[in-house]
ZATI-399918 format. One line per 4 residues: number of its first residue (from 0); their letters; for each residue y, z, x of C-alpha. Coordinates in nm, 4 decimals. Layout:
# ZATI-399918
NUM> a> Y:Z:X; ...;
//
This chain:
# ZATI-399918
0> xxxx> 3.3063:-5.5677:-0.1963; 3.0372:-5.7785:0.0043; 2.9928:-5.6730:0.2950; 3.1454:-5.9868:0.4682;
4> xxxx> 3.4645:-5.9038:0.3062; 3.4409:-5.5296:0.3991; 3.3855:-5.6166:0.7975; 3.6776:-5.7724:0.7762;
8> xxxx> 3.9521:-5.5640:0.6949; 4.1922:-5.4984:0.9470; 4.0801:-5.0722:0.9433; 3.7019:-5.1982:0.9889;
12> xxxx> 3.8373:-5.4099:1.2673; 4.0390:-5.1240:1.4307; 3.7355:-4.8768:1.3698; 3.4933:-5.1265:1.5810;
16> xxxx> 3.7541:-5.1660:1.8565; 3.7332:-4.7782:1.9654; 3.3228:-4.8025:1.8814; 3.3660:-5.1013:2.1705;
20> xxxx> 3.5736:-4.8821:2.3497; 3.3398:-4.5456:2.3264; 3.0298:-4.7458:2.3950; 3.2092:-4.9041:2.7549;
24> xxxx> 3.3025:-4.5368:2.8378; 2.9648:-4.4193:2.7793; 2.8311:-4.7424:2.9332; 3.0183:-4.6744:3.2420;
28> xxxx> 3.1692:-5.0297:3.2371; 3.5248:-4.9384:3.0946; 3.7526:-4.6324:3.0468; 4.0303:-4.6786:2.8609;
32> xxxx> 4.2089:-4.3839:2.9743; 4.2747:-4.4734:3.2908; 4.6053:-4.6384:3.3448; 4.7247:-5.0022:3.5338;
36> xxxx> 4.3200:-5.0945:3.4358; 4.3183:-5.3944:3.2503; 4.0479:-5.5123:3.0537; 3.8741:-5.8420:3.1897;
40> xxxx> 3.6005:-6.0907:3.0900; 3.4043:-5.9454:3.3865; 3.3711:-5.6425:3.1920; 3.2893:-5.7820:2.8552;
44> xxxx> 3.0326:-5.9968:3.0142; 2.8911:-5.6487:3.1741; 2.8987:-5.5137:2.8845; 2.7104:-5.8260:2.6633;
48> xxxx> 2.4140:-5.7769:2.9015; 2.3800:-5.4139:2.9095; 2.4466:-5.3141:2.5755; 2.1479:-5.3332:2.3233;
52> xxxx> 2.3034:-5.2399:1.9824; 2.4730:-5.4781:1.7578; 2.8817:-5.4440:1.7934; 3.0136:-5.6308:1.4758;
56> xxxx> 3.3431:-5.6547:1.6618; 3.1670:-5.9043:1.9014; 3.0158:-6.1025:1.5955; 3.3777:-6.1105:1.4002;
60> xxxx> 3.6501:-6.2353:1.7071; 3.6114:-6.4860:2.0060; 3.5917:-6.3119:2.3642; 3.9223:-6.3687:2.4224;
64> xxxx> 4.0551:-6.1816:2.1062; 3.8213:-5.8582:2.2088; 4.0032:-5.8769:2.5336; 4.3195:-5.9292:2.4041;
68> xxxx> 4.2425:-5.6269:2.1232; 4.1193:-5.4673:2.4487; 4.4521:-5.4756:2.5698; 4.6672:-5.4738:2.3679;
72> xxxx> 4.6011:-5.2552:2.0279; 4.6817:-4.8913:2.0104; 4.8142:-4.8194:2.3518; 5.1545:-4.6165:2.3057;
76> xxxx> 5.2914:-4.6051:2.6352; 5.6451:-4.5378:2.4843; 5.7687:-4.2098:2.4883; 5.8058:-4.0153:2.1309;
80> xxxx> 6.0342:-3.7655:2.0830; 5.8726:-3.6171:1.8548; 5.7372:-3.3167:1.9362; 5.4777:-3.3084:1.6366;
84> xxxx> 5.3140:-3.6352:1.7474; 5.3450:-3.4936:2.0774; 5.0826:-3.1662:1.9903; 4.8521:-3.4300:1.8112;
88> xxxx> 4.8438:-3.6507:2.1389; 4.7562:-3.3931:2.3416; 4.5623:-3.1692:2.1717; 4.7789:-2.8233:2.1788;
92> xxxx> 4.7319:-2.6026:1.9321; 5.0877:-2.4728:1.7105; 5.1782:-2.1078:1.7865; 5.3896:-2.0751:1.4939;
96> xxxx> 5.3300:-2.1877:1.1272; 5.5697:-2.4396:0.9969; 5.6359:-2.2244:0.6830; 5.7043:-1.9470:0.9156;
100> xxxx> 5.5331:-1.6609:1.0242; 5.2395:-1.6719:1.3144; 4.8809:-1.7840:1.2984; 4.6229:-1.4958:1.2641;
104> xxxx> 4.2679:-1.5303:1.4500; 4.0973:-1.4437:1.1079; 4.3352:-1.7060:0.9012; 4.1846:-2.0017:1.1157;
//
């Protein structure tokens, strides 16, 4: 696959969204995690002249796509009711194994 083709694909695009995303965060422009805090062309322009590394992501879409991305792509602000999505979103840890029985220290 040339590597034209491979920047492409809809997984390399999703993969250089959250490098964006990480490299705003660390950049001090953007945080994601905070809620009601759209992103704007203010901070993509903020982020064009600080930034130094090459962000494919900025070389594949227009500005307003990024923004829209931004926005838009892989925020789940719906409630799931499902309370094995619900560990993985938050990061708790299972106190009982699925097949049964109870996680041991030294089986970890």
């Amino acid at each position: 696959m040339s590597d034209s083709l491979h920047d492409g694909t809809p997984t390399e695009s999703y993969a250089d969204l959250f490098l964006l995303k990480k490299k705003l965060l660390d950049l001090g422009i953007y945080d994601v995690r905070k809620a009601n805090n759209p992103f704007t062309k203010q901070h993509l322009d903020q982020f064009k002249k600080k930034n130094k590394d090459k962000v494919r992501l900025l070389d594949n879409f227009s500005d307003a796509d990024v923004i829209w991305m931004m926005n838009n792509v892989a925020q789940n602000n719906t409630p799931v009711k499902n309370k094995y999505v619900d560990y993985a979103k938050h990061g708790s840890k299972f106190k009982k194994l699925q097949i049964g029985g109870y996680v041991q220290p030294s089986n970890v």
